[in-house]
Every structure is written in structure tokens, then in C-alpha cells.
C-alpha positions as CSV (number, residue, x, y, z in Angstrom):
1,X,-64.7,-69.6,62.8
2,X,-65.6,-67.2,59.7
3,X,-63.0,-64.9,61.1
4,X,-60.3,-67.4,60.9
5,X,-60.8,-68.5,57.9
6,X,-60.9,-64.8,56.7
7,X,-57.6,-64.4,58.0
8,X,-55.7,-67.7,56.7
9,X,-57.3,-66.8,53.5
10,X,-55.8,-63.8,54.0
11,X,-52.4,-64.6,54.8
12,X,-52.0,-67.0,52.2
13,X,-52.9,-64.5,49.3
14,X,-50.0,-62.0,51.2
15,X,-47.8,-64.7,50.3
16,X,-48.4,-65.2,46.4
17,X,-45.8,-64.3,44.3
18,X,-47.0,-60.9,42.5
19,X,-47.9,-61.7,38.5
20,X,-47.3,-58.9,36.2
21,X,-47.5,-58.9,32.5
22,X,-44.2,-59.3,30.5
23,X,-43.2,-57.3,27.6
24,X,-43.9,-58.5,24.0
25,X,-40.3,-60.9,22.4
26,X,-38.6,-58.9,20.4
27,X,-40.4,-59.3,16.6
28,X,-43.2,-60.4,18.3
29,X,-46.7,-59.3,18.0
30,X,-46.8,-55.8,19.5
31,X,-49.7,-53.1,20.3
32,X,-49.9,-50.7,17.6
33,X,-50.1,-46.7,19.2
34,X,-52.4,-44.7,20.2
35,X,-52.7,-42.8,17.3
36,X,-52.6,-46.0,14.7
37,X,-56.2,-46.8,16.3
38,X,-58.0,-43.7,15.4
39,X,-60.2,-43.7,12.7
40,X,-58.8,-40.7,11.3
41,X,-54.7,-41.2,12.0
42,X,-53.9,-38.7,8.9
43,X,-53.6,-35.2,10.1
44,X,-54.1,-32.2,7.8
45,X,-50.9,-30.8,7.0
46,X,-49.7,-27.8,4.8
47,X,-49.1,-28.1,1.2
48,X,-51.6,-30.8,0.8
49,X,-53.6,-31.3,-2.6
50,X,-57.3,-31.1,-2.1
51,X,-57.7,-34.9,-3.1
52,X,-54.8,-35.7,-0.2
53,X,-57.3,-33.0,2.4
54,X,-60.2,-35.2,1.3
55,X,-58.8,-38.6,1.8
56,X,-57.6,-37.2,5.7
57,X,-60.7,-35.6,6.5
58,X,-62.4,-39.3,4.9
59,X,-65.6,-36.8,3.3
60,X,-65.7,-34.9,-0.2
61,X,-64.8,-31.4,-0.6
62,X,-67.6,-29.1,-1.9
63,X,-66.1,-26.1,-3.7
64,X,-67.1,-22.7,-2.4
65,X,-65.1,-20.1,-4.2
66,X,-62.2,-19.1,-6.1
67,X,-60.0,-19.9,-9.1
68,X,-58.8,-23.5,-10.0
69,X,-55.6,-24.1,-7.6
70,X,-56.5,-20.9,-5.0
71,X,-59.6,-22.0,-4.2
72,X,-61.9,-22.3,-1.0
73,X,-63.5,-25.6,-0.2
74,X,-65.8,-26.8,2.6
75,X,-65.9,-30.1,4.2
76,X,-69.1,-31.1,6.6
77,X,-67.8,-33.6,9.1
78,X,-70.7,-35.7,10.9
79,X,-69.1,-36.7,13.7
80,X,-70.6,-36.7,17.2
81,X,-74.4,-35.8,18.2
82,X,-77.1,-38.3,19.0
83,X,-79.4,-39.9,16.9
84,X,-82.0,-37.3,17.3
85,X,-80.1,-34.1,16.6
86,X,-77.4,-35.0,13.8
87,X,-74.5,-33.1,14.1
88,X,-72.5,-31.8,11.1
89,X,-69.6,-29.4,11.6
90,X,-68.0,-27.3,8.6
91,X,-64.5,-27.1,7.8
92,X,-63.4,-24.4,5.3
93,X,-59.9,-25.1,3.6
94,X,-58.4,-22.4,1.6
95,X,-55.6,-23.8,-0.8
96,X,-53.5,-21.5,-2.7
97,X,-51.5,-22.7,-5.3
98,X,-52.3,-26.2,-5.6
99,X,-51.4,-26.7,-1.7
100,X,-53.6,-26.4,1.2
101,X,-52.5,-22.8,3.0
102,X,-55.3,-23.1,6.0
103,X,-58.5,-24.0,7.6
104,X,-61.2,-23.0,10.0
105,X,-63.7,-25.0,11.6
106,X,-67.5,-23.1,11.9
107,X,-69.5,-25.0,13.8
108,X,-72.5,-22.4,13.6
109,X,-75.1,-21.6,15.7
110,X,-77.4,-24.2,17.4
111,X,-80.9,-23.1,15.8
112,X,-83.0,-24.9,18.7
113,X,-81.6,-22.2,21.1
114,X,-82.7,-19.5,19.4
């Protein structure tokens, strides 16, 4: 008996029209992409002032070096680790000129594995 219901249950599910989901109306509401969910959707790009680096990165620069408008400036980034062992990455950005000309990431070395 359990093996016939099995298979009308069966059959009957064979036969349902397949549901899939529509694409938005045109206007409509619409997913935004990937990269408009991010919490940091700004990249760094060339030429940027160090108040446009700082609003991308979302952290303050800390100046390191150099004269006003070729200067070096380092950005600690705590993202990631646990709760236990914070991690903070540094980011150095070198601007020349007013513009941001480069950047390098130093994450360091791990002290507890020393």
C-alpha cells in the first residue's frame, strides 16, 4: 500500500507544470549588483586626493612621511580576525602631487608564531 501511494504521489508531481521565477517589469524594482552590496563598493583609483583614499578605504589616513602633496600615508584596516586576535592590516599610500601614485599592503608578521 505505502509503495503505491509512493508512486501516485510520484507520478502526479512528474506531471506539475515546472515554476520558475520571472524577470523583474521593466522599471520595476530590480536587484542591485554584486558589487553595489559591498560595504566598501569604491575602489582606490589613481590620481585620488587623500580625503577621496580615506573616504574609499572608510578609515583615517595617518601621515608617515614626506612633504605636503608627496607624501606617504598609512591606513590600518580592521577587517577580518576573530574576536580574540584582532586583526589590523596596514596599507601604505604614496601620493605625489596632490594624487594618489600607489599602495602596498604590509600585513606584518604574526608575533604569536615567533
Amino acid at each position: 500500500m505505502k509503495q503505491f501511494l509512493a508512486a501516485s504521489l510520484l507520478l502526479a508531481t512528474a506531471n506539475a507544470p515546472a515554476v520558475a521565477q520571472g524577470l523583474p517589469p521593466i522599471g520595476g524594482p530590480y536587484s542591485p549588483p554584486f558589487t553595489a552590496t559591498l560595504s566598501n563598493n569604491i575602489p582606490l583609483a589613481y590620481g585620488m586626493s587623500a580625503d577621496q583614499a580615506a573616504f574609499a578605504l572608510g578609515v583615517p589616513l595617518v601621515y608617515v612621511r614626506g612633504l605636503p602633496g608627496d607624501e606617504t600615508m598609512l591606513a590600518f584596516r580592521d577587517y577580518g580576525g576573530s574576536g580574540l586576535f584582532p586583526k589590523r592590516d596596514r596599507l601604505y599610500l604614496q601620493f605625489r602631487k596632490g594624487g594618489l601614485a600607489g599602495w602596498k599592503g604590509d600585513w606584518g608578521h604574526n608575533w604569536m608564531w615567533q
